[in-house]
SEMARMI-517841 format. One record per atom (N, C-alpha, C): atom name; x, y, z; residue number from 1; residue in three letters. Coordinates in steps of 0.001 Angstrom, whole numbers, plus 500000, padded with zeros to 6 digits. Example, Ala and Ser with C-alpha at 12.3 -4.5 7.8 and 13.67 -1.06 7.14 Angstrom:
<nodes>
atomo	px	py	pz	num	residuo
N	513190	494310	507800	1	ALA
CA	512300	495500	507800	1	ALA
C	513200	496700	507800	1	ALA
N	512850	497750	507080	2	SER
CA	513670	498940	507140	2	SER
C	512900	500030	507870	2	SER
</nodes>
This chain:
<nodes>
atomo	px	py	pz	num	residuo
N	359548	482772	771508	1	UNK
CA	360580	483795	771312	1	UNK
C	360509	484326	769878	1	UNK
N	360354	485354	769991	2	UNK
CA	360785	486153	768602	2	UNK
C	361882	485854	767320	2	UNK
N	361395	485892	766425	3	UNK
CA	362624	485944	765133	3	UNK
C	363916	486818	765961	3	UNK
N	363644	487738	766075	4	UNK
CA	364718	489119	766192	4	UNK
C	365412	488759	767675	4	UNK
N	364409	488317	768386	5	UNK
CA	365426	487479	769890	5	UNK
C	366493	486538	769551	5	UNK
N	365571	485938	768597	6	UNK
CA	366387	484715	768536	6	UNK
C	367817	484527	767860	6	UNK
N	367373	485727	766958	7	UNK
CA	368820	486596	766318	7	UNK
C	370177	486793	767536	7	UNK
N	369422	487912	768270	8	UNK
CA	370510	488347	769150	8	UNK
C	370607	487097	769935	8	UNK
N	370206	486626	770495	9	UNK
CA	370718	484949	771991	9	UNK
C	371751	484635	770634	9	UNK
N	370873	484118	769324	10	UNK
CA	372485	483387	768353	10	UNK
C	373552	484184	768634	10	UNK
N	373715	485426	768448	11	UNK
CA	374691	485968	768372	11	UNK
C	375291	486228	769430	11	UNK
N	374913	485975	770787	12	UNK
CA	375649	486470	771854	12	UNK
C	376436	484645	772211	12	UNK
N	375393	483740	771883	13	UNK
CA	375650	482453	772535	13	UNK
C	376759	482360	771535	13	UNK
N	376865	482337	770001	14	UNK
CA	378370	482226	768743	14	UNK
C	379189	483108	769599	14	UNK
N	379394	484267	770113	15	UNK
CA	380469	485169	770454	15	UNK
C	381028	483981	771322	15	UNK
N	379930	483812	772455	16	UNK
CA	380544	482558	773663	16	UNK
C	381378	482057	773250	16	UNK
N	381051	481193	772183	17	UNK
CA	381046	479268	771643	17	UNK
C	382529	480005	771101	17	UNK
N	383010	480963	770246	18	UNK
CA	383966	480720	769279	18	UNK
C	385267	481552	770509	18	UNK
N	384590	481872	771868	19	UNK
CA	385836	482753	772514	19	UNK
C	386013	481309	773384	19	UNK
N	385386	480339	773604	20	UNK
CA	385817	479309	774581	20	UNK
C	386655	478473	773292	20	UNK
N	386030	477987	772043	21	UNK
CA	386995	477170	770715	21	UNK
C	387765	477862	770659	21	UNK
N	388149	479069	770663	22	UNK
CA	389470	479560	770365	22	UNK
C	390573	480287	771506	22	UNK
N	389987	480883	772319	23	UNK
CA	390890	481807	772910	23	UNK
C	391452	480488	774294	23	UNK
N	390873	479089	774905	24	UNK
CA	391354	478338	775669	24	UNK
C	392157	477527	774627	24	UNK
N	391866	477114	773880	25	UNK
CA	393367	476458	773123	25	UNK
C	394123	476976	772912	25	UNK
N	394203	478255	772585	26	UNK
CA	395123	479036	772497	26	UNK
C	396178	479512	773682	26	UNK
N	395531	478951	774817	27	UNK
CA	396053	479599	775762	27	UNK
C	396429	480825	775719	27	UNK
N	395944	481956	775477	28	UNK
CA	396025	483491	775505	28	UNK
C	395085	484180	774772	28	UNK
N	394496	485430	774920	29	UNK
CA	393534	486180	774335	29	UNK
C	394310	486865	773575	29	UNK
N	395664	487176	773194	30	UNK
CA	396275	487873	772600	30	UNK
C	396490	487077	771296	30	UNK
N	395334	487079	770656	31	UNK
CA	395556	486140	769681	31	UNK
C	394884	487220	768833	31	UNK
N	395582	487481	767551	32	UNK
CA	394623	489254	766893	32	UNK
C	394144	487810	765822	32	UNK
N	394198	487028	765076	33	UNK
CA	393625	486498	764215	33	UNK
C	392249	485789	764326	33	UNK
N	392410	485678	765732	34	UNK
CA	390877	484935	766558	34	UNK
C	389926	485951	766690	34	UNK
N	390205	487282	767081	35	UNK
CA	389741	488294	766885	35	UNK
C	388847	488708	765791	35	UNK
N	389922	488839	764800	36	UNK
CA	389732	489179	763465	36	UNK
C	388421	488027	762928	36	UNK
N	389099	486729	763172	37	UNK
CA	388166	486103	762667	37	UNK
C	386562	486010	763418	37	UNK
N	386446	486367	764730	38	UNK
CA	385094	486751	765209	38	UNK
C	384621	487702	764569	38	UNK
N	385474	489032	764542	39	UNK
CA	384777	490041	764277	39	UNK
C	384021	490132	762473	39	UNK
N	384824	489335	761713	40	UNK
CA	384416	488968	760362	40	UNK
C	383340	487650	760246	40	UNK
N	383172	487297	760962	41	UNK
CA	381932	486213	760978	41	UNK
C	380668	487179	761465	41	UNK
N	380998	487899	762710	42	UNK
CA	379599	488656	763308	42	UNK
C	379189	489725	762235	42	UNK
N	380024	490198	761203	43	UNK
CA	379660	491717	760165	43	UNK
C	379159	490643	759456	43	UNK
N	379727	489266	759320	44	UNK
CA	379102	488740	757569	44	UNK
C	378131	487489	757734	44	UNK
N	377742	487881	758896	45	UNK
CA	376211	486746	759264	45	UNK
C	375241	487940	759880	45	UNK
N	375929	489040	760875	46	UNK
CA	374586	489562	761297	46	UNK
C	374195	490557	760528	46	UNK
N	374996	491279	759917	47	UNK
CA	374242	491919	758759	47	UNK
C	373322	492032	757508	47	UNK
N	373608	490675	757303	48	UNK
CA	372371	489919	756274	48	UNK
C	371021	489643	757243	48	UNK
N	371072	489077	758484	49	UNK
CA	370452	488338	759028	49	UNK
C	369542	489806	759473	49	UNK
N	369823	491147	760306	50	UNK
CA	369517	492017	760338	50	UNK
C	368253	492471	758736	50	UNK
N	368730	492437	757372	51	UNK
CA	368209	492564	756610	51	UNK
C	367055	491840	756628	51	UNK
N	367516	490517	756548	52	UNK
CA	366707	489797	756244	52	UNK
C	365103	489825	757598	52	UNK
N	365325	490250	758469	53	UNK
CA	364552	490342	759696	53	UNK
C	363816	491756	759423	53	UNK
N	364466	492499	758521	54	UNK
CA	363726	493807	758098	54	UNK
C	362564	493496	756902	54	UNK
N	363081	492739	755975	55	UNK
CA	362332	493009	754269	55	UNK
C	361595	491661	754406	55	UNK
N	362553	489828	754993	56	UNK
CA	361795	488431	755223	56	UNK
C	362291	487928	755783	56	UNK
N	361426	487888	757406	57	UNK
CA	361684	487342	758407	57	UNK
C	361808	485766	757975	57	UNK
N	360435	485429	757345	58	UNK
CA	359964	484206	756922	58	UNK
C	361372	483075	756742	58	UNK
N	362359	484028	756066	59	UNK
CA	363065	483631	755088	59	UNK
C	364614	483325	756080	59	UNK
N	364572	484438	757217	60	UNK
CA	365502	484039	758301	60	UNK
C	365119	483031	758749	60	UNK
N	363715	482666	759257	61	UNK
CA	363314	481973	760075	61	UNK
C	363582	480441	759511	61	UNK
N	363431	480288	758524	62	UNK
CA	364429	479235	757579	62	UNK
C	365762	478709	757701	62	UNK
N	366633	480128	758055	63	UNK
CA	368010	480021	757837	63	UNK
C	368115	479680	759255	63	UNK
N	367267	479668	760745	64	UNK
CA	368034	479235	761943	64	UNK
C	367540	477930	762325	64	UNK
N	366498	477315	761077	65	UNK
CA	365889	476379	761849	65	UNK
C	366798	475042	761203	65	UNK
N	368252	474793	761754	66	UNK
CA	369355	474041	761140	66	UNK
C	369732	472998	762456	66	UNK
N	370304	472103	761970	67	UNK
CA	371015	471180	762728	67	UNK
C	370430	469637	762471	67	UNK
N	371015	468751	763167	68	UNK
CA	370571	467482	763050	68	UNK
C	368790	467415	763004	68	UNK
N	368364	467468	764409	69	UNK
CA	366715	467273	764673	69	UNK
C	365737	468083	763084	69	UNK
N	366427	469343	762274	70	UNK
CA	365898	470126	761409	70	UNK
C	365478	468989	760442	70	UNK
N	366299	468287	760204	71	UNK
CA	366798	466949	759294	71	UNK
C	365480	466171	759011	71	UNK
N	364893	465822	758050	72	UNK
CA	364076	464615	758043	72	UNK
C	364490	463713	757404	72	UNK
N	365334	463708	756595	73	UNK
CA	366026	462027	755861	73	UNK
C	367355	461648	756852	73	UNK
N	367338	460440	757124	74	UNK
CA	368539	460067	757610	74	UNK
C	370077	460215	757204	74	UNK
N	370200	460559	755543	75	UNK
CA	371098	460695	755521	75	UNK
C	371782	462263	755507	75	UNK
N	370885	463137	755493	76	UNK
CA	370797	463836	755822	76	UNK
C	371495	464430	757013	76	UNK
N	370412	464149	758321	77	UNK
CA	371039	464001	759743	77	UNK
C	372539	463555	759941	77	UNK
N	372623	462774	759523	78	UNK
CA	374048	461888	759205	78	UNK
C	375305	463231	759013	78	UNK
N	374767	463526	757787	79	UNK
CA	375931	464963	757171	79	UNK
C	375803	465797	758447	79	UNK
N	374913	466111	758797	80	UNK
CA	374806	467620	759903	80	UNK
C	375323	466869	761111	80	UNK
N	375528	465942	761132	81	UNK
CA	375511	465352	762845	81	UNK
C	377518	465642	762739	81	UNK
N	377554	465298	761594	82	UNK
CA	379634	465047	761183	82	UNK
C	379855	466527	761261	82	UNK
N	379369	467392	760142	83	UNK
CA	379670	469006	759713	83	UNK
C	379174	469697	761493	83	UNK
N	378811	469478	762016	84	UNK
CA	378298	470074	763454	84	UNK
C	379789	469252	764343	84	UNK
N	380313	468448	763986	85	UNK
CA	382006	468133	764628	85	UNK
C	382351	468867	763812	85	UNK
N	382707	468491	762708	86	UNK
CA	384257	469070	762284	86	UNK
C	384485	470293	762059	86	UNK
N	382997	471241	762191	87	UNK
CA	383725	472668	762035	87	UNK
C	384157	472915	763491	87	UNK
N	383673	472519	764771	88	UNK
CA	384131	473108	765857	88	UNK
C	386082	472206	766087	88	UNK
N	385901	471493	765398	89	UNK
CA	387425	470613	765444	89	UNK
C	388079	471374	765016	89	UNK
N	387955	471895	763742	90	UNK
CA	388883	472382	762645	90	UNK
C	389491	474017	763498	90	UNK
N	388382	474942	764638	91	UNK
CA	388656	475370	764986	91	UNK
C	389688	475584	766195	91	UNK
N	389396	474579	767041	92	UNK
CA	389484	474167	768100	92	UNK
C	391625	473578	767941	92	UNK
N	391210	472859	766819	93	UNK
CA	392958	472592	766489	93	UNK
C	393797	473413	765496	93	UNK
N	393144	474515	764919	94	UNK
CA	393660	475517	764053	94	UNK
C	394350	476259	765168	94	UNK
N	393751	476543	766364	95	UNK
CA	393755	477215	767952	95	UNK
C	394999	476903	768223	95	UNK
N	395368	475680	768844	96	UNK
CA	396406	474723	768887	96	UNK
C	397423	475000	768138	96	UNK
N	397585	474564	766666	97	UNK
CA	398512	475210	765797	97	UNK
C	399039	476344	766223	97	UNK
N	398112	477301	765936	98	UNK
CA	398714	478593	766798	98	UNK
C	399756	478601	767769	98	UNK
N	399109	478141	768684	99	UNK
CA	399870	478162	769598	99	UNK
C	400994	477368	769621	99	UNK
N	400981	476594	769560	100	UNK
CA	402725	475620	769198	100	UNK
C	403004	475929	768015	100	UNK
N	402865	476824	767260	101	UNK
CA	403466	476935	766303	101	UNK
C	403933	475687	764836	101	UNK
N	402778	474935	765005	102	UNK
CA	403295	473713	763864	102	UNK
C	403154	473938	762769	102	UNK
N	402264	474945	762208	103	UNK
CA	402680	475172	760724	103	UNK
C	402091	476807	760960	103	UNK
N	403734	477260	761156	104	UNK
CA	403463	479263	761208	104	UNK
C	402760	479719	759788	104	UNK
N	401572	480610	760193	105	UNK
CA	401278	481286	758740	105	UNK
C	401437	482785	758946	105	UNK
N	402000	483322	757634	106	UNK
CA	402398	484870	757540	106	UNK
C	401183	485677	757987	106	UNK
N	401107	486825	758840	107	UNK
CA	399287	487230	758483	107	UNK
C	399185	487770	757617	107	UNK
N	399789	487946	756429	108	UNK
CA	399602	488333	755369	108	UNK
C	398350	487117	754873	108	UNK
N	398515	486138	755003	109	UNK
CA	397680	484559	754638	109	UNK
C	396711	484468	755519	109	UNK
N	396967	484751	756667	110	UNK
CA	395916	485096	757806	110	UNK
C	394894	486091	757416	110	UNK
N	395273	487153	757122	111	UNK
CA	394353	488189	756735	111	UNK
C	393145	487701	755361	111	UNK
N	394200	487349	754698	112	UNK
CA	393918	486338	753292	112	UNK
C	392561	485796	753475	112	UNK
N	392577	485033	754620	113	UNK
CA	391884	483650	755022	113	UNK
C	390682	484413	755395	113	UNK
N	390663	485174	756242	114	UNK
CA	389612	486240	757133	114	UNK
C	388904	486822	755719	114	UNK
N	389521	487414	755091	115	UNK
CA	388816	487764	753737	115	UNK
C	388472	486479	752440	115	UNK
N	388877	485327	752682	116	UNK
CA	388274	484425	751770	116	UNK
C	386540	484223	752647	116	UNK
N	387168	483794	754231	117	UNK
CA	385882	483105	754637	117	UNK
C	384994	484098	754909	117	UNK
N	385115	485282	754739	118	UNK
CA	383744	486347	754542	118	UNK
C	383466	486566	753319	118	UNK
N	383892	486059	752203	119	UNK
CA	383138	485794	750731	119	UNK
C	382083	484779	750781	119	UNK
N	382947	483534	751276	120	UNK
CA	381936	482545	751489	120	UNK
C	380643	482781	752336	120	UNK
N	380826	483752	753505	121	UNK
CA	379753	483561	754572	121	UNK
C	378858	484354	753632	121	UNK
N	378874	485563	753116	122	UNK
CA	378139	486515	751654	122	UNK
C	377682	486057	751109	122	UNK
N	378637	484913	750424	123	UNK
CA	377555	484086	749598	123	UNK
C	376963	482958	749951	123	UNK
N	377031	482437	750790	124	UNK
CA	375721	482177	751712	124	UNK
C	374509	482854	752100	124	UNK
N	374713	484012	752557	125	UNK
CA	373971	484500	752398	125	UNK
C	373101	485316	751612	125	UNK
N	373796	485723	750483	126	UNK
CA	373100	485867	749555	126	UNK
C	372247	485384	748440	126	UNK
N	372635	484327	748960	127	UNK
CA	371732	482941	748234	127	UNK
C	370416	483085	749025	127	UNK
N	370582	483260	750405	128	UNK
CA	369108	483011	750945	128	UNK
C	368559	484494	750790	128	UNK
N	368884	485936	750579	129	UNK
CA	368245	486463	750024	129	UNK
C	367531	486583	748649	129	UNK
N	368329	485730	748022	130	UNK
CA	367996	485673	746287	130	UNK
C	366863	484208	746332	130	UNK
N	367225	483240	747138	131	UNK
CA	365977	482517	747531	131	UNK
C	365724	482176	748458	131	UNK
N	364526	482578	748907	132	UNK
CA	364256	482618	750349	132	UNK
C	363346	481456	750711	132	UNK
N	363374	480517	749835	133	UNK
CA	363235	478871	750598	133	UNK
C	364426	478219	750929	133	UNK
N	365832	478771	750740	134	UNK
CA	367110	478070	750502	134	UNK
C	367192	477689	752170	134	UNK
N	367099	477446	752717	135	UNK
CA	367027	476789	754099	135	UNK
C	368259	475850	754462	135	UNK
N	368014	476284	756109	136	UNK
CA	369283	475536	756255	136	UNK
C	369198	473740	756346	136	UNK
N	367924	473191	756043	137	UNK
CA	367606	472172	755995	137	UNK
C	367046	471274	755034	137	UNK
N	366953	470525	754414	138	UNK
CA	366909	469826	753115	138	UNK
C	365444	469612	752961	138	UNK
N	364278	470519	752236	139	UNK
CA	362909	470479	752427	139	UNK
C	362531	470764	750842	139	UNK
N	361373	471181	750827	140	UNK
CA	360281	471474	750157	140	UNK
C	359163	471906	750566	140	UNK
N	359117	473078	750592	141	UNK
CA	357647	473831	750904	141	UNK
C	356608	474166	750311	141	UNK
N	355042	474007	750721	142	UNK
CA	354416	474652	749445	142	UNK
C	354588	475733	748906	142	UNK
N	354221	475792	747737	143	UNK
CA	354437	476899	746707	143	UNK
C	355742	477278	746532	143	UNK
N	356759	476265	746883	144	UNK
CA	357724	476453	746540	144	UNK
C	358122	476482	744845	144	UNK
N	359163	477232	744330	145	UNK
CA	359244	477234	742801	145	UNK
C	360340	477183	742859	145	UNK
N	361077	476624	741364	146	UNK
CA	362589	476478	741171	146	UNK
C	363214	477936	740496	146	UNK
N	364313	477740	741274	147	UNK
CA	364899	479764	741352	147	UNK
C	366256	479131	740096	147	UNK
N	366479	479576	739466	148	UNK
CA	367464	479419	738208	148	UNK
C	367850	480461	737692	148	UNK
N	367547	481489	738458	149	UNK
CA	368324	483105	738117	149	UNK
C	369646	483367	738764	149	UNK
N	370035	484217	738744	150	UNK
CA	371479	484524	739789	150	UNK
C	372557	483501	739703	150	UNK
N	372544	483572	740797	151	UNK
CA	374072	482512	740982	151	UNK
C	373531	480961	740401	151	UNK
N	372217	481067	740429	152	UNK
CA	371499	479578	740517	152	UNK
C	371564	479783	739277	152	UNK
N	372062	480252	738286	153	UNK
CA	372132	480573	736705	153	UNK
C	373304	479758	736628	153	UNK
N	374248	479720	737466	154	UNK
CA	375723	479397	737110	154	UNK
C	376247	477804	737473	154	UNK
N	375700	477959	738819	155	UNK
CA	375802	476094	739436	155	UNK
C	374522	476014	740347	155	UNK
N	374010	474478	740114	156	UNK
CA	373218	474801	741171	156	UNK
C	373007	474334	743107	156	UNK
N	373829	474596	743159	157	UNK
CA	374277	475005	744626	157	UNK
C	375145	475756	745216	157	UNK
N	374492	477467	744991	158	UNK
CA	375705	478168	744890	158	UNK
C	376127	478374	746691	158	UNK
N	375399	477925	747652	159	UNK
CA	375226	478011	748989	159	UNK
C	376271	476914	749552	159	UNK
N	376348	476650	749057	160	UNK
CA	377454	475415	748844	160	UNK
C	378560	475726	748762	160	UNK
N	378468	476370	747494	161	UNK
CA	379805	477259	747190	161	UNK
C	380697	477950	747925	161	UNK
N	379564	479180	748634	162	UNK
CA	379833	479800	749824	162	UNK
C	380233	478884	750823	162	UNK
N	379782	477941	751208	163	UNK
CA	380488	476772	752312	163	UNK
C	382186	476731	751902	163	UNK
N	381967	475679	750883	164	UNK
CA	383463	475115	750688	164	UNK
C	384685	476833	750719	164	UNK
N	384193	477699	749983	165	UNK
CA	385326	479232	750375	165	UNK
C	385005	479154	751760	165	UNK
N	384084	479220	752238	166	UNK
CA	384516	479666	753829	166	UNK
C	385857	478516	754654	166	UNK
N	385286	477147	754273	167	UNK
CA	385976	476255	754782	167	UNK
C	387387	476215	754627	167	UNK
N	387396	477015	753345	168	UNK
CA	388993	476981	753130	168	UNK
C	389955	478406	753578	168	UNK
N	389150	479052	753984	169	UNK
CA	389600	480264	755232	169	UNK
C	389755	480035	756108	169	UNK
N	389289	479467	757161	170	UNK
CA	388578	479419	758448	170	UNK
C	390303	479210	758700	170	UNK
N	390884	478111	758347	171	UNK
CA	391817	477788	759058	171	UNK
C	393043	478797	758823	171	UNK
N	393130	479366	757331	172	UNK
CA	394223	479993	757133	172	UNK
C	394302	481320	758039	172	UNK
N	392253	481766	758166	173	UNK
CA	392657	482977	759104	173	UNK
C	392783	482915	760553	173	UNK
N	392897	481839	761155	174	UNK
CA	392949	481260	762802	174	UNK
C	394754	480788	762745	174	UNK
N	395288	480596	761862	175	UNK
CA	396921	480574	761217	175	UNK
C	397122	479575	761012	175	UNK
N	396612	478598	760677	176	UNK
CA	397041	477215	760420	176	UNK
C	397043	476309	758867	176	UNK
N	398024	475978	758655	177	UNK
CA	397908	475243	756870	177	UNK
C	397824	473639	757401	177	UNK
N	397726	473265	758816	178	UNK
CA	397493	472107	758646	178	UNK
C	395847	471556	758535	178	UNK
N	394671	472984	759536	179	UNK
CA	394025	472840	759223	179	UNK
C	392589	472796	757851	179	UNK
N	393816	473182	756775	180	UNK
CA	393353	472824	755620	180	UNK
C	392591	471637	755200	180	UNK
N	392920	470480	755930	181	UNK
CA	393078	469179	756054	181	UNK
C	391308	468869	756452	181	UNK
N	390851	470007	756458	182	UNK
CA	389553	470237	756812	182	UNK
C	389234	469919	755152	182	UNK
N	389316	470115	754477	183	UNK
CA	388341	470700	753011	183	UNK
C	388418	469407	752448	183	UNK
N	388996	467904	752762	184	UNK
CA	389058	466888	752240	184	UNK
C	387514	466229	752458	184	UNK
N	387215	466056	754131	185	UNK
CA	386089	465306	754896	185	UNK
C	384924	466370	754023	185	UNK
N	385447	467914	754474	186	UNK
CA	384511	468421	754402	186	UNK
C	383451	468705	753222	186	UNK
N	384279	468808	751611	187	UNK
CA	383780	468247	750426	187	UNK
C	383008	466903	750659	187	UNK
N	383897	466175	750637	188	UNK
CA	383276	464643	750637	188	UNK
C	381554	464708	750759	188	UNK
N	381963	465499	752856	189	UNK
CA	379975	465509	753293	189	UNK
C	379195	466160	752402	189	UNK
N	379907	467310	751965	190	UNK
CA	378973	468250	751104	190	UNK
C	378232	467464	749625	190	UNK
N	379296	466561	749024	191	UNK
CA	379174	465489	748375	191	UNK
C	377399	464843	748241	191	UNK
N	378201	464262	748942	192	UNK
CA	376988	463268	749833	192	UNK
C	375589	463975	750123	192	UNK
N	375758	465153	750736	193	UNK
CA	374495	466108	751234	193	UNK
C	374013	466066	749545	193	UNK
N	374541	466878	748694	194	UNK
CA	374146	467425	747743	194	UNK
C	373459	466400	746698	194	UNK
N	374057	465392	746607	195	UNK
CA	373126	463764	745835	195	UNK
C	372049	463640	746770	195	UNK
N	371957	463301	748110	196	UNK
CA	370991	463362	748198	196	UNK
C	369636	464229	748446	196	UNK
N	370048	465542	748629	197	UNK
CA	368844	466606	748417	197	UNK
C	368865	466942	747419	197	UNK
N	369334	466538	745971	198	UNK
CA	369064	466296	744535	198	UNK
C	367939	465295	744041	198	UNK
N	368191	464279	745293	199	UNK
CA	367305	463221	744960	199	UNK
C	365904	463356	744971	199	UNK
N	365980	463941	746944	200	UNK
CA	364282	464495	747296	200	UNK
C	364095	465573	745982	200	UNK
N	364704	466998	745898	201	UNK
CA	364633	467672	744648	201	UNK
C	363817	467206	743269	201	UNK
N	364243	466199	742779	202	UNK
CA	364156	465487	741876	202	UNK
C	362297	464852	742215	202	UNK
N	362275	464555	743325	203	UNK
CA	360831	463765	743204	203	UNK
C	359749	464666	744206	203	UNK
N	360051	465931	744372	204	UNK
CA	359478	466590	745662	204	UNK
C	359270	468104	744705	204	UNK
N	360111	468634	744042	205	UNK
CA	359771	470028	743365	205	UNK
C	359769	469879	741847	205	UNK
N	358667	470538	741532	206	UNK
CA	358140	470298	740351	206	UNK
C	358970	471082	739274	206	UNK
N	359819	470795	738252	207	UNK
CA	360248	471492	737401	207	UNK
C	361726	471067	737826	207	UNK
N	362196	470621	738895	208	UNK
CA	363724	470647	739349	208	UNK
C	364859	469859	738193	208	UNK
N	363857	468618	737638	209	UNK
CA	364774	468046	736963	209	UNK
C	364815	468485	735233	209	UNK
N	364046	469656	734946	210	UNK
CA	364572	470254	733953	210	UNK
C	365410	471472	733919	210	UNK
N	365593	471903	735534	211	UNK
CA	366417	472957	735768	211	UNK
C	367764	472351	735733	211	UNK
N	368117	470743	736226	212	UNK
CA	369045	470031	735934	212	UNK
C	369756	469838	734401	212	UNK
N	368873	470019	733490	213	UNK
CA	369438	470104	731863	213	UNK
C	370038	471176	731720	213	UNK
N	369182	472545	732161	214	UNK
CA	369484	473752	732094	214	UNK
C	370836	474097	732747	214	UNK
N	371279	474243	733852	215	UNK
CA	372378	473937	734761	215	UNK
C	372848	472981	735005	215	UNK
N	373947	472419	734423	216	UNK
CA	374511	470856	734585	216	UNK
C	375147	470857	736114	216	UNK
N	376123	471763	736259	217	UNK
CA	376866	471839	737285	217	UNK
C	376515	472019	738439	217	UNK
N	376661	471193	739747	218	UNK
CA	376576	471228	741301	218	UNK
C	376993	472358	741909	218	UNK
N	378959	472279	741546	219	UNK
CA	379594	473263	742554	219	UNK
C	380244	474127	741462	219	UNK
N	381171	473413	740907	220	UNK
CA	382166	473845	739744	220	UNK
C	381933	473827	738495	220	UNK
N	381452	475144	737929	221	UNK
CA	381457	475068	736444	221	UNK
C	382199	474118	735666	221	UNK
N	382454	473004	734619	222	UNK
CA	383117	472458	733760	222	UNK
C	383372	471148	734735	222	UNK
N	383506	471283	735868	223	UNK
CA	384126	470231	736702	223	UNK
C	382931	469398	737402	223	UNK
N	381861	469416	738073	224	UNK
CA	380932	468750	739071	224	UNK
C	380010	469598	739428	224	UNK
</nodes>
């Protein structure tokens, strides 16, 4: 199958996946924030992904080859096997909330949320246009080189970055402040992911651990 197939099946099979996580817990389709939040995931994944299938396929073809099996270190697998639950949880009971109403959010905060977690999905993706080994899987390729321009100027995992903002939308724009409760586990894994594809980093790409002097910071400037 084609790069560009494989594009559209993702995108028709995500429309599926996020109208069965959201619109059956919800018990009703009249849900405008579930909406909203599809329609802001499909502009701020397929439009990069579109690009990227125009100028480097190579470089998409990177970004879909994700999930546990992608994995070659165990601990690795480990993170993707948890982050492959808890984002469909976080949805799935943000849904819920909704609907019983256990912690009402204004859509003013809703809207909020829809526009935080399409910063994050951006900068995700714009990381893998700015480097197009950034993969969704913890590797090293030949001729790979260390990228320390851009965002990678500022922390170095700015893809990351983009994660944790999305994570902390997702729930506010589906209406829920309990599913906030997401960004505790979900740091933690990112945690964990990030020491150890520092580690391979460290003994697998040449130059990485002086890009480490150069850029101290992981996620947060001054902080980690």
């Amino acid at each position: 199958m084609t790069t560009a197939l494989r594009t559209s099946a993702y995108a028709i099979v995500g429309f599926a996946a996020f109208g069965a996580m959201l619109f059956w817990p919800a018990g009703t389709f009249n849900y405008w924030q579930a909406w909203l939040f599809i329609a802001v995931w499909t502009v701020c994944t397929l439009t990069p992904s579109i690009y990227l299938l125009r100028t480097n396929p190579e470089a998409l073809e990177r970004r879909m080859h994700a999930g546990p099996k992608a994995e070659s270190r165990p601990t690795q697998k480990a993170v993707i096997t948890l982050a492959f639950l808890l984002v469909p949880a976080v949805m799935v009971f943000s849904a819920f909330d909704h609907r019983f109403g256990w912690s009402p959010v204004p859509s003013a905060v809703s809207v909020a949320g829809a526009v935080l977690m399409g910063i994050g999905l951006v900068v995700t993706q714009l990381v893998v246009i700015q480097n197009s080994y950034a993969a969704a899987n913890v590797t090293v390729e030949a001729q790979q080189e260390v990228v320390s321009t851009g965002m990678y100027g500022i922390v170095r995992h700015p893809m990351y970055v983009g994660t944790v903002i999305m994570m902390a939308g997702i729930p506010l724009a589906l209406g829920s402040y309990w599913g906030l409760l997401i960004l505790a586990p979900g740091i933690a894994l990112l945690a964990v992911r990030i020491l150890d594809e520092e580690k391979m980093l460290r003994q697998n790409l040449d130059g990485y651990d002086e890009y480490t002097q150069e850029v101290r910071y992981r996620l947060v400037p001054g902080v980690w």
